[in-house]
N, C-alpha and C positions, 0 to 999 in steps of 0.2 A: 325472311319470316322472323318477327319478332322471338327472342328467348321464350319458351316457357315457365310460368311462374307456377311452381310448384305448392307452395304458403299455403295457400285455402286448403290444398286437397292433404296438404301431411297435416294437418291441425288435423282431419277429421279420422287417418288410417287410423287400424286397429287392429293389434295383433289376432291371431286363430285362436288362443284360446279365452279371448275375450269377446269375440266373435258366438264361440260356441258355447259361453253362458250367458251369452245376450238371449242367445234363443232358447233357451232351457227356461230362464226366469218369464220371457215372455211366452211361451208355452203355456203357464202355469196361473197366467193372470187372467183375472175374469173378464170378457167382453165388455167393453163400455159403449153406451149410445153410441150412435153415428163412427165406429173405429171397428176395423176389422181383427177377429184374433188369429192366429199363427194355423191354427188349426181348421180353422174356416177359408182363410186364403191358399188358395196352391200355387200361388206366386211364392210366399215363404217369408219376403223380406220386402220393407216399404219401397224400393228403389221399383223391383218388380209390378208390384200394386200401382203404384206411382205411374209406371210406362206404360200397360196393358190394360187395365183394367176397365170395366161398359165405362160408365159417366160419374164422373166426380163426387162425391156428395153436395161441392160446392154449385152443380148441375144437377141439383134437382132430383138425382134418380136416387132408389133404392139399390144399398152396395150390399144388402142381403140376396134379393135376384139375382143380381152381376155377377154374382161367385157361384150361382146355383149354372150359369150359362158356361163359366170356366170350367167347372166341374166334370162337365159334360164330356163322356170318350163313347165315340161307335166309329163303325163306316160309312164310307158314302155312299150310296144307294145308287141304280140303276139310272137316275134320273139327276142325280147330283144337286137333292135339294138338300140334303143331310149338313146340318151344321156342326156335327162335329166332325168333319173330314179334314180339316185344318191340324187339329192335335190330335189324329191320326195317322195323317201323313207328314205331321212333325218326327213323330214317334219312329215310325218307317224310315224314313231319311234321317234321325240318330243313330241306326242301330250301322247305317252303311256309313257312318262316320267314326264309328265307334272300331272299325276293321282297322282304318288306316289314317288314325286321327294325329299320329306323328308323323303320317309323311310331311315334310317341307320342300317339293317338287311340284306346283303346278301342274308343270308339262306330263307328269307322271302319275296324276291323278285320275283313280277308276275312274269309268266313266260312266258311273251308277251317281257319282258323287255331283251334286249342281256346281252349278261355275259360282254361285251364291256364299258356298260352303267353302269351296275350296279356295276362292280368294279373301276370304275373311279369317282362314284360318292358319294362312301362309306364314311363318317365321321368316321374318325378314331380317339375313345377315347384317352386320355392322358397316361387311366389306361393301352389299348392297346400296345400300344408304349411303356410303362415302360416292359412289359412282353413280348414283339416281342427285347428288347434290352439284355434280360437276354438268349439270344438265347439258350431255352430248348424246345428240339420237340419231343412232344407225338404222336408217329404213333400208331392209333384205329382201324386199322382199313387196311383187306387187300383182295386183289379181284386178283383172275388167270387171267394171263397176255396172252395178245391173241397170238395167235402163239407161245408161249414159254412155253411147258409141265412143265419146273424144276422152273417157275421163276412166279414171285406173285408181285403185285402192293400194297405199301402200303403207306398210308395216315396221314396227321394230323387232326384234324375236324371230318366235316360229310364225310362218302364217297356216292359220288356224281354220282360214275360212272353206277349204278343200269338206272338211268334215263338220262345218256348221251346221246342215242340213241332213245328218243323218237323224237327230234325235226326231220321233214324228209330235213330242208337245213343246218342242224349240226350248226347253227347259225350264218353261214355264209350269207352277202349278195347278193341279188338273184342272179344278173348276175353275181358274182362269182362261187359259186355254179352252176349252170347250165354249165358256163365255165370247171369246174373242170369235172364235170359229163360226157364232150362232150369230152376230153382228155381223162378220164379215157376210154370211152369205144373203144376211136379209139386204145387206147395201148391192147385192148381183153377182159378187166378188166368189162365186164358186170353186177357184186355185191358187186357195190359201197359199200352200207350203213355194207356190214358185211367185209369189204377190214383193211388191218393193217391201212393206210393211214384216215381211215375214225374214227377209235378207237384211233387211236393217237390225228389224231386233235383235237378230241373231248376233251382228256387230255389239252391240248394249249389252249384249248379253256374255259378253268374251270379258266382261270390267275391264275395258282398256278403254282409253281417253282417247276420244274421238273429234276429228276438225271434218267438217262435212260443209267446204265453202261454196257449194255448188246447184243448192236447194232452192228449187222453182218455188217461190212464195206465193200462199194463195190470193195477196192484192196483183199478182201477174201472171194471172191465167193458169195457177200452178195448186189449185184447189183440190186435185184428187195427189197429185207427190207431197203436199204439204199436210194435207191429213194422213197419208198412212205413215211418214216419218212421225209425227204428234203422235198417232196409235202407238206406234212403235213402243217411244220412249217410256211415252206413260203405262201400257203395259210392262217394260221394264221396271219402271219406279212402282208398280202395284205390288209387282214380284216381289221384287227387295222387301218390301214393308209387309208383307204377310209372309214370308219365308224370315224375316227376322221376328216378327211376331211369336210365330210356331218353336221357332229356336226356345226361343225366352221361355213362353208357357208350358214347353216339357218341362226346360229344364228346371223351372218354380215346382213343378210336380215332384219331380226327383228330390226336391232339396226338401220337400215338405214330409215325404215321406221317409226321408233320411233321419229329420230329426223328432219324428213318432218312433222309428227304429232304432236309432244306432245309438241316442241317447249322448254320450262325448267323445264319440268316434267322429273326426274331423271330415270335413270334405276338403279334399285335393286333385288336383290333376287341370287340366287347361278346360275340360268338357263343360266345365259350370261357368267360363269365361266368357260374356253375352249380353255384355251392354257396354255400350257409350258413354260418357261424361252424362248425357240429358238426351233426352229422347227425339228429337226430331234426324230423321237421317236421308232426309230428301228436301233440294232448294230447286226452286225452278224459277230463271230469273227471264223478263216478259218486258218489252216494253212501253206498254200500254194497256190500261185496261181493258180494253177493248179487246185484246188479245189474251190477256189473261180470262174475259170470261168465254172467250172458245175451248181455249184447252182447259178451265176447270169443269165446263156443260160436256166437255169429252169425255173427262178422267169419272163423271159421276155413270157417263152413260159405258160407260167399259168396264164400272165396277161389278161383277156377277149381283146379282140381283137377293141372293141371302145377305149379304154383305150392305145393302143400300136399302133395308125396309121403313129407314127413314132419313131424312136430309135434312138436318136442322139448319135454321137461318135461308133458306135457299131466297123465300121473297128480300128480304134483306140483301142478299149477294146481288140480286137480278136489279134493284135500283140501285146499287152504287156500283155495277159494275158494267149495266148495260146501257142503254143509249139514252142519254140524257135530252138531246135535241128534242126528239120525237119517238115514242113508245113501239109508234105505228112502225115505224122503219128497222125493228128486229126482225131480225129474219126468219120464219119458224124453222129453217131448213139450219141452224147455227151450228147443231150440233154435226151435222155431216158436212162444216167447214164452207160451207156454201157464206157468198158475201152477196146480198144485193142491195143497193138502193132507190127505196120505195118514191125518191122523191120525184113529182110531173115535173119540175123546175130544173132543166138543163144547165149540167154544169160546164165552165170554160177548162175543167180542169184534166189532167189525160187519165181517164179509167181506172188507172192502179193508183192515183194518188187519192179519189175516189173511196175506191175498199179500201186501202190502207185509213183511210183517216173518216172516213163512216162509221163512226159509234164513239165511244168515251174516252179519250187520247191524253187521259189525264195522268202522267207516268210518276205518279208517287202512291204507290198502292203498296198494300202489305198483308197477305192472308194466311192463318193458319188452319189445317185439316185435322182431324182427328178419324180416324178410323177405329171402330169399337165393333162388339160381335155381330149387329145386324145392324149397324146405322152410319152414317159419316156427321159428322159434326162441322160444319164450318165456322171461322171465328173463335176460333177455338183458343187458349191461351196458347202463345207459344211455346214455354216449358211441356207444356201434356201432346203438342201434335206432332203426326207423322211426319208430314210436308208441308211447307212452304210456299208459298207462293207470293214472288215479290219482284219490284222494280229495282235495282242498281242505284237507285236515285234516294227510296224511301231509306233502303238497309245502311245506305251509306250517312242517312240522316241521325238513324237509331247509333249510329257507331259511334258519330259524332256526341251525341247527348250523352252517350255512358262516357264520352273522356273527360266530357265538362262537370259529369254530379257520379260522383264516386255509386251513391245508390242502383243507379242502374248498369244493367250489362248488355250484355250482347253474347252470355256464355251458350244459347241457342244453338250458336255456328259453331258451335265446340265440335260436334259428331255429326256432321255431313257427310256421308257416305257414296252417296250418289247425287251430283251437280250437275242441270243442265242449263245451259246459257243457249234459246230459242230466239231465231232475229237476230241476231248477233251484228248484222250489219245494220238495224236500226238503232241498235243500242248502241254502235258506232257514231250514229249522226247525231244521239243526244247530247252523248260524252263518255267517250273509253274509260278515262280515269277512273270515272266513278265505278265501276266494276272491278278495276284492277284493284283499288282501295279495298272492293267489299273482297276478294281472293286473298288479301294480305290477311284480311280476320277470320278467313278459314279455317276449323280444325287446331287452334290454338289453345292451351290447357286454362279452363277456365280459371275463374277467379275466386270462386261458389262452390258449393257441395250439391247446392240443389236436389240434395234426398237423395242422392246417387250412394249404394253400396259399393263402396271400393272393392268388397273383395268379387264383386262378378263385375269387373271392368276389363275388358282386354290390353293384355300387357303392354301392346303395341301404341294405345291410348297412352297410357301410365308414360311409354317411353318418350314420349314427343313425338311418333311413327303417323299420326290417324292424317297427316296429310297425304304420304306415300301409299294410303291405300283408298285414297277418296280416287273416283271417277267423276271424270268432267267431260261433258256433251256439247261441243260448239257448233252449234247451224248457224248459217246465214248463205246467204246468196251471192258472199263473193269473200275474200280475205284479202286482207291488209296490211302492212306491218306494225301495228298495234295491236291487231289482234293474232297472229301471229308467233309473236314477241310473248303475249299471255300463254296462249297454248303452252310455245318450248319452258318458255320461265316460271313459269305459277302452277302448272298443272304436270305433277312429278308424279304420277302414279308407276307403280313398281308393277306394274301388268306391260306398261309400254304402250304403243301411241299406236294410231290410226289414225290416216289423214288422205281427202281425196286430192288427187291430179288430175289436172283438165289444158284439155287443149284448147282454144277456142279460135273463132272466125272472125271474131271481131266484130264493130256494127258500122263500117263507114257507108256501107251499103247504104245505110240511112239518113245518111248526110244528102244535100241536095248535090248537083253535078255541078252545079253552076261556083259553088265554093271552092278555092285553091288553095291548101291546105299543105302548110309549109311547119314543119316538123325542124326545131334547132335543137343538139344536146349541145350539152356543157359538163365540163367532167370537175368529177368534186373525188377528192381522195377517200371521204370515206361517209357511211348514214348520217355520222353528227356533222360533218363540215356540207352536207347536201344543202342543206337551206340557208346558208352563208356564201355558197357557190353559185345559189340562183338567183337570189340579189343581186351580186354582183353584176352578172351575165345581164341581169336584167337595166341596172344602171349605168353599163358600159355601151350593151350593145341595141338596146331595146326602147329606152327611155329617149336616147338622143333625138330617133327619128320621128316620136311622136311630138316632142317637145317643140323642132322646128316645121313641123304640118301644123298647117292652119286648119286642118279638116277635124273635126269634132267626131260622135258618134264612140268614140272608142271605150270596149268594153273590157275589162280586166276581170279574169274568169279566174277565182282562185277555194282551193279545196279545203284548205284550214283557217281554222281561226287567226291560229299563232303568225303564219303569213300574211293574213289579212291586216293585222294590225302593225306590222314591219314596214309591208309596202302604204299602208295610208300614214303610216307615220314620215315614210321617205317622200313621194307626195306632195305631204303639205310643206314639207320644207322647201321644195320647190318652187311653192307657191301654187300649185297647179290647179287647174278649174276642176273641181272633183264631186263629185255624188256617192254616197257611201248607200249599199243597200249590204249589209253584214247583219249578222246575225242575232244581234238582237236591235236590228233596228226598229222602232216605233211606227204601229198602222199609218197615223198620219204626218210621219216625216215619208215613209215609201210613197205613197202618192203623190208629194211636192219633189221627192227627188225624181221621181218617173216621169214627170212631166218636165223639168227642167231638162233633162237627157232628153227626151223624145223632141223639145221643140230647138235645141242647140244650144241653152244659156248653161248648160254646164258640158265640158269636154268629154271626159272621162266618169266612168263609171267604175267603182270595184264592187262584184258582183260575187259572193259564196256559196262554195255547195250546201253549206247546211243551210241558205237562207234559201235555196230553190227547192232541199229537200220538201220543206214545208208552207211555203208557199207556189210554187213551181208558175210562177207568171211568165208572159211574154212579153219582154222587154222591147219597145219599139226606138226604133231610132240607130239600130246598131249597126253602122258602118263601118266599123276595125275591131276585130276579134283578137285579143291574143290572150293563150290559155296559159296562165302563169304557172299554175299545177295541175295536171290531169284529173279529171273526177274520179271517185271513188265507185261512183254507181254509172256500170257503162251508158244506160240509158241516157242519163244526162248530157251526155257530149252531142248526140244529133239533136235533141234538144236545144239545147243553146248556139250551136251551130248553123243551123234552120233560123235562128232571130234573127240572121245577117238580112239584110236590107240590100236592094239597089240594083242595077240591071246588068253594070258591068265591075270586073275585077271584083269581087268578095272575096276579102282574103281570111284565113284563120290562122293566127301563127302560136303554134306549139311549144312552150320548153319543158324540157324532159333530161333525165342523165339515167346513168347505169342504175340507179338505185329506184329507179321509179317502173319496172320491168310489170310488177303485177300490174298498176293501172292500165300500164303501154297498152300490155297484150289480149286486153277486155276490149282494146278500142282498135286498133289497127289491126289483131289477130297473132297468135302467137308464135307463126313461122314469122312474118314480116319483124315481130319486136325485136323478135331474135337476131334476127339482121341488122338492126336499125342502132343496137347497144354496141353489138360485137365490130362493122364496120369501120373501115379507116375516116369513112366522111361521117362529116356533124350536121348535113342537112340534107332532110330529104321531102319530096315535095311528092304531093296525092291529088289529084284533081279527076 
């Protein structure tokens, strides 16, 4: 993680008692047009104003109403339409902070207190910090994963999840909660508290960094486990963002009424400590638009209904976010995750590539939300919004322009609080990089002041700490050691980690019978010498016998780029008859290459998993398989395995070593991988 640069933010400190005739002089000054005065805001300070407050002036609204809406203290009413229940039960949940707002225990926190509170207000040792930077994680600890017979939840710490389930509003705030309860039952879902959605949350809701590599995606039949983890989170991320809201807006009360009273009595103590660098504290990274407008048509439809009396921009969001092809082929059912395509015109392609690529697939998008007393804002700037909503691809674009013109930043990602990374194995197929770059400019000390009041900044900000306390969300439907690698190394939150185990069966079943599937490792000392080791393997022992067969058809099945361009570079040195269909090959170079393989005028094929990700064709002509890297996505292997051709002997020949154990054991099953690494023999054969 880059140093923190301190420069911008000590140009702007300012001692306490400079502070507190700042506010005295502006106390005393008369209101100007379009500017709020000290005594009419119960924010107190512009940093507050700035974060919370209805719509901008630069937004059109009146910031005379918008304070008349802050103003506002009752309760909630019998029926939870009451808007001021928010600073309410702000107020309510200060006073239970205020009992034991010096414990620095976690594990020892009442249990009156939200999990909200208590880990944002955690003091985190130096001694911590030295041993959250040596990134080694002891999992203690593991508990059966709901709905999933072969797969186990396991932990750093205490495990917590024994007593997730006693709170009966999951620790959610009430009118959300009752919100969620009143959706869930209209969807049939009448057993909430035992629902995957509600065991998930409960995880989200623990602030510990979670790897959840096992998520039925809704392009594969996985349409009701893929929305209620989506509900999950974004109930999670709702939480956050109006339990920090309430924070802030007492505590603006308190501080306004301090300096009507107290006159040059200072405010001290950590209770008034309740902002970020800049306001947005929620990222949600997506890899398609198309999937970004499911989960933001979710997060609008799970916001209680005070909170959403109006959606700005939405026609704007719905044509650049939804289906460009044809209007007709939206689904009305999107919002309950439902994927269909409207088209009479049968596709060649297999069902889930289908849904997966059925609407806008454009993966450089970048949206900001704002949440205000009774409306959401979409497109909102990103300095004033809540969450985020972006591609890995756009952010890392935006990164790129603030290193090139000093003018621009990127200080946004300064106070991210809660990170999810949804798809996580598609954003694999795009490109990992790009994600790991945008984690590097995570939570880093801006460069700006950005109207931010230092003195209600949390110390743990000020110290360099806001990475150790962000939470990070990884789904996808399978892990890798890239992303992996992300989780233990980029993602240090001082809560501890959560990550699922799975057993699997494997998919050979789905291979034909007729195919003889000859499995060779090769041993490589260690991850960096792996791809140097299967080169080799490959040019000593693999190469020779295609070189002197006359027999053509032969397809080279390989999973990365970086290998893809090693082996066509070794290849052509050779001289060797070859068809390249990689990744970013050209629509009509793949047709002239596909027909030169299919009729015999070129030998060899090298063939990509990202290029079948997104075109997933059937390759004719394929007489000699061999899989130079295992695929990432288990489906894929019976898939390209099935292209074999011809009546007798179909062979598919495998290499693999001890480091390639995750693919192994998606494809052959993870008792047999296990055998197949740890074994004295290097070859085993499946037919």
């Amino acid at each position: 993680m880059p140093a923190p640069c301190l420069t911008g933010l000590k140009r702007h400190k300012r001692t306490n008692k400079s502070w507190a005739d700042g506010k005295q002089k502006q106390k005393k000054r008369p209101r100007k047009e379009g500017k709020i005065d000290l005594e009419e805001d119960v924010a107190g300070d512009s940093q507050s104003l700035s974060m919370f407050e209805e719509d901008s002036v630069e937004e059109g609204n009146d910031n005379e109403s918008d304070l008349q809406e802050h103003r506002t203290v009752g309760i909630v009413d019998a029926d939870g339409d009451s808007d001021s229940e928010d600073i309410q039960e702000a107020s309510n949940t200060d006073q239970e902070q205020e009992l034991d707002v010096k414990s620095q225990t976690v594990a020892k926190a009442p249990a009156s207190r939200s999990s909200f509170h208590s880990h944002l207000e955690y003091k985190l040792p130096e001694t911590e910090v030295e041993d959250l930077l040596k990134k080694k994680w002891k999992y203690q600890w593991d508990v059966p994963a709901f709905g999933m017979p072969n797969c186990k939840w396991v932990g750093t710490g205490e495990c917590f999840l024994e007593v997730a389930n006693v709170n009966s509003d999951c620790g959610l705030k009430q009118r959300l909660y009752k919100h969620w309860l009143d959706v869930c039952r209209t969807s049939g879902n009448n057993d909430f508290h035992s629902s995957p959605q509600r065991f998930f949350f409960s995880l989200c809701n623990s602030y510990r960094d979670i790897l959840h590599c096992n998520k039925k995606p809704f392009y594969r039949k996985g349409l009701k486990e893929d929305l209620a983890i989506m509900d999950a989170y974004i109930m999670h991320c709702l939480n956050h963002i109006f339990r920090t809201r309430d924070l802030v807006t007492k505590n603006d009360s308190k501080v306004g009424k301090h300096w009507e009273n107290a006159k040059d009595e200072l405010l001290s103590g950590d209770e008034f400590l309740d902002h970020g660098f800049t306001r947005p504290k929620v990222l949600i990274l997506l890899p398609f638009r198309s999937i970004a407008n499911r989960a933001v048509n979710r997060l609008i439809q799970l916001t209680p209904g005070a909170y959403k009396v109006n959606v700005e921009h939405m026609s704007r969001f719905s044509n650049e976010f939804g289906n460009h092809d044809d209007e007709d082929n939206v689904n009305t059912n999107e919002l309950t995750g439902s994927v269909k395509n409207s088209n009479s015109q049968k596709s060649s392609k297999p069902p889930d590539h289908q849904a997966l690529f059925d609407g806008n697939v454009d993966d450089k998008f970048m949206i900001g939300i704002k949440f205000t007393r009774k409306s959401i804002k979409l497109y909102s700037d990103f300095y004033s919004s809540d969450l985020i909503v972006a591609s890995p691809l756009a952010l890392l674009k935006k990164i790129e322009e603030a290193k090139r013109d000093k003018e621009k930043d990127v200080d946004y990602l300064s106070s991210i609080e809660v990170l999810i990374i949804d798809h996580a194995d598609v954003i694999a197929m795009q490109n990992w990089a790009f994600l790991t770059s945008v984690l590097e400019q995570l939570n880093c000390i801006p460069s700006k002041q950005h109207g931010t009041d230092i003195m209600r900044i949390r110390k743990w900000y000020l110290d360099g700490h806001a990475r150790f306390y962000r939470q990070t969300i990884v789904l996808g439907c399978y892990a890798n050691p890239d992303i992996n690698a992300s989780f233990n190394r980029q993602c240090v939150n001082y809560r501890g980690k959560v990550k699922l185990i799975c057993q699997y069966k494997g998919v050979l079943p789905k291979v034909s019978d007729q195919v003889r599937q000859i499995y060779q490792r090769f041993d490589a000392d260690s991850v960096a010498e792996a791809d140097n080791a299967r080169l080799d393997y490959f040019v000593q022992k693999v190469f020779p016998k295609i070189k002197d067969s006359d027999e053509g058809g032969v397809m080279l099945f390989i999973s990365s780029y970086y290998e893809y361009v090693r082996l066509r570079n070794f290849l052509k040195s050779q001289n060797a008859s070859l068809c390249l269909l990689g990744d970013y090959a050209e629509p009509r170079d793949v047709t002239r290459m596909r027909n030169w393989f299919r009729n015999g005028e070129k030998k060899i094929m090298l063939y990509t998993e990202r290029f079948h990700f997104y075109r997933r064709y059937k390759i004719g002509g394929v007489r000699n398989l061999i899989v130079y890297s295992l695929p990432e996505r288990k489906e894929f292997f019976p898939e390209v395995v099935n292209m074999l051709e011809g009546a007798d002997d179909m062979t598919c020949t495998v290499l693999f070593s001890q480091f390639d154990q995750l693919q192994l054991e998606r494809i052959v099953g993870t008792a047999s991988a296990r055998r197949m690494i740890t074994s004295e023999k290097g070859v085993f054969v499946f037919c």
